[in-house]
N, C-alpha and C positions, 0 to 999 in steps of 0.2 A: 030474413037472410042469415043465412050461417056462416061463419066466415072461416076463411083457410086454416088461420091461428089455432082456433077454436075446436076445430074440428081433429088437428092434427097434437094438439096437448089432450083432448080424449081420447086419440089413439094411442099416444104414446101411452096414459094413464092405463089402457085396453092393458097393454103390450109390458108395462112393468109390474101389473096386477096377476098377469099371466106367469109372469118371471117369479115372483113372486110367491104364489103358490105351488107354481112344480118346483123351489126349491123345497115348500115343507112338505110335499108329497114324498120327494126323492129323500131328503131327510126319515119320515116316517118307514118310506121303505128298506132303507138303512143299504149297505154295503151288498150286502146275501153273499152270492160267492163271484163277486166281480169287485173288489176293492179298487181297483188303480182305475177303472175306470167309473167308478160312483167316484170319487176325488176329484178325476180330471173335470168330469161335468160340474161337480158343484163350484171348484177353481173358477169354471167355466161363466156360471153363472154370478159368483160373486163378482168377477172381475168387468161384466158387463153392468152390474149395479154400480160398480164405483166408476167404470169409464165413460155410457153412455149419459144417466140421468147427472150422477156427478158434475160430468164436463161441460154438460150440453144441452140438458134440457130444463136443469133447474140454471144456469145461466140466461137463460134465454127468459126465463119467468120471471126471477132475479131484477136482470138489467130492463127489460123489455116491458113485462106486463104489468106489472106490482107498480112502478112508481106510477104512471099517469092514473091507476084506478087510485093510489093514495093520494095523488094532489085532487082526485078530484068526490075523494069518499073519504071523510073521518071516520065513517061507521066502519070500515075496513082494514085500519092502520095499524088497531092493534094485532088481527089475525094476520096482517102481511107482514108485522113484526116476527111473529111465533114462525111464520114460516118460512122466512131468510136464516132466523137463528138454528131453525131444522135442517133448512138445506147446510148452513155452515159446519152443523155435525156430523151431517150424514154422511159423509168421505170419511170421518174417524169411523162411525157405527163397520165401513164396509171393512176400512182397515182390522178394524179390530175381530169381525167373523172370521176374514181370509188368516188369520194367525191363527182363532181358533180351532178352525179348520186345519190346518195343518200342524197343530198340537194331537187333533182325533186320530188323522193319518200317521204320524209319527212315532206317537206315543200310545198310541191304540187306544179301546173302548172305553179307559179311564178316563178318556179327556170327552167322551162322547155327549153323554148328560150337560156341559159346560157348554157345546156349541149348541144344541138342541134347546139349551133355553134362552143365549145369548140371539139365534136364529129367529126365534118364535118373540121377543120382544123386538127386532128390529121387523120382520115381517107388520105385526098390529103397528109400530112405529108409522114405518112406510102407507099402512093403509090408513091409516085416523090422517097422514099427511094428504094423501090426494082428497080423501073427501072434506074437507077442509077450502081445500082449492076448485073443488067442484060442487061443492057447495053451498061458500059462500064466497069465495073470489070470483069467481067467472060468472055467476048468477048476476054479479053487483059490474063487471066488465060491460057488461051487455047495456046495462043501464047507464051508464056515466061516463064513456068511452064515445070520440066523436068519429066520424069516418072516416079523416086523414090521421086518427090511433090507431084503426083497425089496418087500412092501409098500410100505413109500415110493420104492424106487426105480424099481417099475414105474408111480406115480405120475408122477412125474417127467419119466421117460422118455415114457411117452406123453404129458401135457401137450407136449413139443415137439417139433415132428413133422422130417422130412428131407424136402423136396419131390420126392427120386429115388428113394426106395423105393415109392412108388403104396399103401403097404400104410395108412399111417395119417393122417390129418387131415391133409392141405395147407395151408400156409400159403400164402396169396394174395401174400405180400411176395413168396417166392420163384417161385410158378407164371410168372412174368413170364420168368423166366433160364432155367429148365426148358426151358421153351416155347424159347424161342430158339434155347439148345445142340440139343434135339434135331432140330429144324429145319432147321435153318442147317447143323448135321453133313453133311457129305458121305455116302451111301451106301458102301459098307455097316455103314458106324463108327453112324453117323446116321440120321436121315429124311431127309435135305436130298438134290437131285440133285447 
C-alpha cells in the first residue's frame, strides 16, 4: 500500500527537483537580450524555494515525519539530525542567492560568476538533501511506522497542498507564482517564448 504522505513528499521532491534544475538551465542560459525578464523568473523561482519547501514542506517532515521514524529507529537519528540542521539553513542558503541575485542585476556581470557558483552549491546542496530522505528516511518510514503514523501523516500531508505538483488541492496563494514561473520561463525550460 502506498500511502498519501508518501506519495505526495515524492511529488513534491518531483516538483523541487524540477525547480531546481530549470534554475541552472536558466542560469546557464544567462540574460541574452531579455534581462528584466530572466531576473524576474529567477526572483521568481528563488522566492518559491524559500516560501513553499522553506515553510511548508520541510515543516511538515520536521514536525510530522522525522520524530516517530526516530523514536522508533536509532539507525536514522543521526541522518534526521543532518537533515533538520539542513532544513534550518536552508532559508539562509535561499536568502542569501536572492541578494546574490540581485547584486548580478544591479551591479551587472561582475557579480555574475559569484551567483552561478553560490547557485550550483545550493542546487548539489538541495539534491544530496532529498536523496537522503528518499533514500534513507522514507525507506526506513515504511518499515517502523504503524498505521495510526501513517494515518495522521497522510492527513497532514494532504491538508497542504505544493502548487507544482498538479496532483493535489492548489492553493490560490500560490497559483499566482506557478503562473508566472511557468510563463515567463523561456522555452524549452518554460512556457514563455
Amino acid at each position: 500500500m502506498t500511502h498519501a504522505s508518501l506519495r505526495i513528499i515524492h511529488d513534491e521532491h518531483a516538483a523541487l527537483t524540477a525547480m531546481l534544475r530549470s534554475m541552472g538551465l536558466l542560469v546557464q542560459r544567462g540574460p541574452q537580450d531579455r534581462p528584466e525578464q530572466f531576473f524576474d523568473v529567477m526572483r521568481g523561482m528563488l522566492f518559491y524555494m524559500d516560501e513553499f519547501p522553506e515553510r511548508l514542506h520541510h515543516t511538515k517532515e520536521t514536525k510530522l515525519l522525522f520524530p516517530p521514524v526516530a523514536a522508533r529507529s536509532a539507525a536514522t537519528r543521526e541522518a534526521i539530525a543532518q537533515l533538520i540542521h539542513e532544513h534550518d539553513i536552508g532559508e539562509a542558503l535561499v536568502r542569501e542567492l536572492q541578494h546574490l541575485l540581485l547584486g548580478w542585476e544591479l551591479l551587472g556581470d561582475s557579480r555574475r560568476s559569484v551567483f552561478e557558483s553560490a547557485l550550483k552549491a545550493y542546487v548539489d546542496f538541495y539534491m544530496n538533501h532529498i536523496r537522503l530522505e528518499e533514500t534513507v528516511i522514507l525507506p526506513e518510514a515504511l518499515q517502523v511506522l504503524e498505521p495510526e503514523d501513517w494515518q495522521l501523516l497522510d492527513k497532514a500531508f494532504v491538508d497542504q497542498s505544493n502548487p507544482l505538483t498538479g496532483k493535489y488541492p492548489r492553493e490560490p496563494l500560490y497559483d499566482r507564482l506557478f503562473t508566472r514561473i511557468a510563463m515567463h520561463t523561456p522555452a524549452p525550460i518554460g512556457l514563455g517564448d
